[in-house]
N, C-alpha and C positions, 0 to 999 in steps of 0.2 A: 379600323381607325375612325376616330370621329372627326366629323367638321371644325374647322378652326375656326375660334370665334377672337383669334390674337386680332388688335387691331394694327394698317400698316402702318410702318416705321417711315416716319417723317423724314425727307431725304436732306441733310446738309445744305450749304450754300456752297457753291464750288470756287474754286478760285478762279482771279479774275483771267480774263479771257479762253475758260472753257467752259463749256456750251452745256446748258441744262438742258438734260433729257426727260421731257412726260413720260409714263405710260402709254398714253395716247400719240404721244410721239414717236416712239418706239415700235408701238404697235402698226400704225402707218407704216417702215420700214417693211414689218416682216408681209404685210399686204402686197408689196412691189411686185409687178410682174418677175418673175424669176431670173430672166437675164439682164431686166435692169438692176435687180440688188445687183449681181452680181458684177457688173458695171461699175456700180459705184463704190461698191467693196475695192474693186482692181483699185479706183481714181485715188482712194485713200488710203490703201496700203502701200503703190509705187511713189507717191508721197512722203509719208517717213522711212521706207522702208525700199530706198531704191535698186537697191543691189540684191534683194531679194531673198537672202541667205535663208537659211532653216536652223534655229538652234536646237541643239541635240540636247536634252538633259535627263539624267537619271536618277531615278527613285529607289531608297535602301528602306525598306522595312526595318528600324532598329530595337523596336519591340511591337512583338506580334500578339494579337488578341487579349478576351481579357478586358475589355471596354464596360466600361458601366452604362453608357450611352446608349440610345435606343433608335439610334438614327435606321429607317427604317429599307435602306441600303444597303447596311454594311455587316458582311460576314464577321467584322472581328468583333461584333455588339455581342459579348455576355453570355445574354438571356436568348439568344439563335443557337438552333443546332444548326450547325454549316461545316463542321469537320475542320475549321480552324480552333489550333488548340491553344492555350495560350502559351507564351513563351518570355522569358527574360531580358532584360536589353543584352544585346548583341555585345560583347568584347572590342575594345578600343581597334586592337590589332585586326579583327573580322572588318569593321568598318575600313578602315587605312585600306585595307585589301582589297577591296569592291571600290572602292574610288579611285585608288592605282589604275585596276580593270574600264572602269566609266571611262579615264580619261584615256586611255591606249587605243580604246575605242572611238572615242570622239567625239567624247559629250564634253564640252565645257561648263555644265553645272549640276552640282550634286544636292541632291536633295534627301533628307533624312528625315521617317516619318515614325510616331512614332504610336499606339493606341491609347491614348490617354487622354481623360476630360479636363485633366490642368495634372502637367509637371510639378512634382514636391522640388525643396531646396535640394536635394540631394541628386535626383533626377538631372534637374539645371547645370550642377557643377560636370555632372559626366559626361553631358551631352556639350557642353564648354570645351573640352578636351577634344571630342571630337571634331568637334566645326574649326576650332585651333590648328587639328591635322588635316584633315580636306581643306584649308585654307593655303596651308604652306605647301600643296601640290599643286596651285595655282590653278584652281578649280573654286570658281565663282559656288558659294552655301547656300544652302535653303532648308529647314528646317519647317516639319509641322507636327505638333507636339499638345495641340486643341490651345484652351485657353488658356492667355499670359498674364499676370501682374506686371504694372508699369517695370517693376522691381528686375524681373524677370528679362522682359524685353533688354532691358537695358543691358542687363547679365550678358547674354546673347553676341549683342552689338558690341559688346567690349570685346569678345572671344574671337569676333571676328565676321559673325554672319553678314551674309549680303539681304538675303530674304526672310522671310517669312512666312508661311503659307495659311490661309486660314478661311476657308470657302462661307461664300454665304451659303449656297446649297439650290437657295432657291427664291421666290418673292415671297415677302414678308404676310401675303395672305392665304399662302399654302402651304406655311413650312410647319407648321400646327399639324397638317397631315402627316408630316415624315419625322420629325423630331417633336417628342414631350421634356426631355431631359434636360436644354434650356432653352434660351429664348432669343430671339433675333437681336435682340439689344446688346445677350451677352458677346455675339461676336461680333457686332458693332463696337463695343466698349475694347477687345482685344486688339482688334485693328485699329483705334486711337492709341494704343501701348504703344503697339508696333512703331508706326509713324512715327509717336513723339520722341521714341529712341532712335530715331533717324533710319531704320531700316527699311527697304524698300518691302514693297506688300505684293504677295501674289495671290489672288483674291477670284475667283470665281466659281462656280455650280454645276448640277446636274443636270441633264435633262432627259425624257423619256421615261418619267417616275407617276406618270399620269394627270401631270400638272395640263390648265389648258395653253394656247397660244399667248393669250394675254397676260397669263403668269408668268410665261418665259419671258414677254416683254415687261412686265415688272421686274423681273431679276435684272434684265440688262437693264433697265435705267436705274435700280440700287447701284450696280458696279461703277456707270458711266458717272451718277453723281458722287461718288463721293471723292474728298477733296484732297490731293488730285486723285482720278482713276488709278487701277492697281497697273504697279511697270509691268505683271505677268496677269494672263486673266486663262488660266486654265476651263476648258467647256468638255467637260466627261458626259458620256454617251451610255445611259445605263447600265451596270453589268450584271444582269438580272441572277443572286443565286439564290442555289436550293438553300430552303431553311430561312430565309429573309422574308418579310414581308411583303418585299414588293417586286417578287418571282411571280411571277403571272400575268405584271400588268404586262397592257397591249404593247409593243412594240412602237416607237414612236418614226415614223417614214423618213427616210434619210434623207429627205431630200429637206424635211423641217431642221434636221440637223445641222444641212449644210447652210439652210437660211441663218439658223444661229449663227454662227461662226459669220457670216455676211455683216448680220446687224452688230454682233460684237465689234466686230474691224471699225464701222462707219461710227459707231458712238462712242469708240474709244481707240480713235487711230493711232497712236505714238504706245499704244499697250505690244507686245508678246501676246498674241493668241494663242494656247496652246491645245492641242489636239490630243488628250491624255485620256482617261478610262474610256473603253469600247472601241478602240480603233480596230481592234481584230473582229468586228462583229461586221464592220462597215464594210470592209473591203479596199482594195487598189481605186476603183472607179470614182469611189465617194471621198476617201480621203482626196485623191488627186484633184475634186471639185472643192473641196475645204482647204486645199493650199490658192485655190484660186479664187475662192470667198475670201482671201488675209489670212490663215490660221499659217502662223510663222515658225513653231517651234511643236515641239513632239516629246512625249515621255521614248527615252529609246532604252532598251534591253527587253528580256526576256520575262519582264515581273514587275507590276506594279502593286506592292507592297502584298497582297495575295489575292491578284485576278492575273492571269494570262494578259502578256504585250504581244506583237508583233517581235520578231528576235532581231537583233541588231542586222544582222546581215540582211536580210528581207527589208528593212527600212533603209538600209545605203542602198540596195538594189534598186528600189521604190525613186525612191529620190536621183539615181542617176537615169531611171526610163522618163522622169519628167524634166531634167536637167534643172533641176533644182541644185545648189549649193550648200551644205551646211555651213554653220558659223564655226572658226577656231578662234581659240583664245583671241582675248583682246580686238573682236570685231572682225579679225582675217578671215576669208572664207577659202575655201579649198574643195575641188570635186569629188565628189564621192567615190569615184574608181578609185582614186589615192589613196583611201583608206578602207579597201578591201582587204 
């Protein structure tokens, strides 16, 4: 890959009384000795978030592979050979059934993803149908589906979605590394759809992609400034596979991981941190230090759209050795024995 000569993406003004984050500001955070991040992570997570719950939400791959994109990540891109084949949108009824399954289990929000660089009109109407049914199971939606028309978005919101999901990926001066297919503006421009059709944004990146520290701290202060930060800030943990690009980079020390999820919390405290791609790579010790850096919510099953999750059961288990609570509907929380 070649060096990115994109130049950065000029960051919005935020609204009023939330707090503009530099690079330089940011970058200070992830400098802190290690137990005071982590300190100040606790002071601002038990803050918004004093009951401490864990929301459970899960991920449906409803169409697999097949991507014209070149994101240099991701097994369902195309032009990789990685042994993902491509596949059709999934059946109304297949979905209904895996979200029945999500919530029995104990996820309170479903998320539908889907391989595509922008949904046609036809795409939108089926995927309508779906959010419509996972809605009326009283299962908070979340959809991501790449890039939206204002048109589009709104489509969505009418159907009933709660979320939106739409990663920046990473700082607007290393995304030229991992992505040629478009451009940091384009998914700037989707997340003003989103927004303006009133849906809430679940908005965050990779990391461990060979990016340096200061590009992670450019990524967090993209998320933190923009106007407001996203209500979910998903932080995946690279899932390095064969046939991808970016299989062989170095391994990023989990202990930088956990610093993310720290300076995430502090620069965007009233967000969902979520703990999604690579958690099976990190382990029990490191996760259990990223619920104590803030990281509040977890992708939970067996599959995140096609890389290996931790399996539901190993995640309630996890979660009652730290005596953590998950969220049930409508903000109630309940222990995790109870739904062994």
């Amino acid at each position: 890959m070649t060096v990115s000569t994109q130049s950065p993406v000029a960051l919005k003004p935020v609204q009023a009384g939330q707090q503009t984050w530099t690079v330089d500001a940011v970058a200070q955070l992830f400098e802190l000795p290690f137990n005071d991040l982590l300190y100040r992570a606790q002071q601002a997570h038990r803050a918004q978030f004093p009951t401490g719950e864990i929301e459970l939400a899960t991920l449906l791959s409803i169409k697999t592979g097949g991507c014209p994109e070149d994101c240099a990540y991701c097994p369902q891109a195309a032009r990789y050979h990685t042994g993902v084949e491509p596949e059709k949108l999934v059946p109304l009824e297949d979905v209904i059934a895996a979200a029945k399954a999500a919530k029995q289990n104990g996820a309170t929000r479903f998320c539908m993803g889907a391989a595509w660089r922008e949904p046609k009109g036809r795409d939108i109407a089926k995927v309508e149908a779906m959010v419509s049914a996972v809605k009326s199971l009283g299962l908070e939606t979340c959809a991501t589906l790449g890039m939206l028309s204002q048109a589009q978005a709104q489509q969505l919101k009418n159907a009933g979605l709660d979320y939106y999901n739409h990663n920046l990926d990473t700082a607007p001066e290393f995304y030229g590394e991992i992505i040629t297919t478009r451009v940091y503006q384009d998914r700037l421009d989707t997340l003003g759809h989103v927004r303006r059709a009133g849906l809430k944004v679940c908005c965050g990146g990779i990391v461990g992609m060979g990016e340096s520290r200061i590009q992670r701290a450019g990524l967090i202060a993209q998320l933190a400034n923009l106007d407001p930060y996203p209500e979910s800030v998903p932080i995946n943990h690279l899932v390095q596979v064969p046939g991808t690009p970016l299989c062989g980079t170095e391994p990023l020390d989990p202990l930088e991981f956990v610093r993310t999820i720290a300076v995430a919390r502090i620069t965007m405290p009233g967000a969902r941190v979520r703990l999604s791609a690579g958690r099976r790579e990190l382990g029990e010790a490191v996760q259990a230090l990223c619920f104590l850096a803030g990281a509040n919510s977890i992708f939970y099953g067996d599959k995140l759209l096609t890389t290996c999750n931790p399996e539901a059961q190993a995640d309630r288990a996890l979660l009652a050795k730290l005596g953590l609570q998950p969220q049930v509907g409508n903000g109630v929380t309940n222990c995790c024995e109870c739904r062994s």
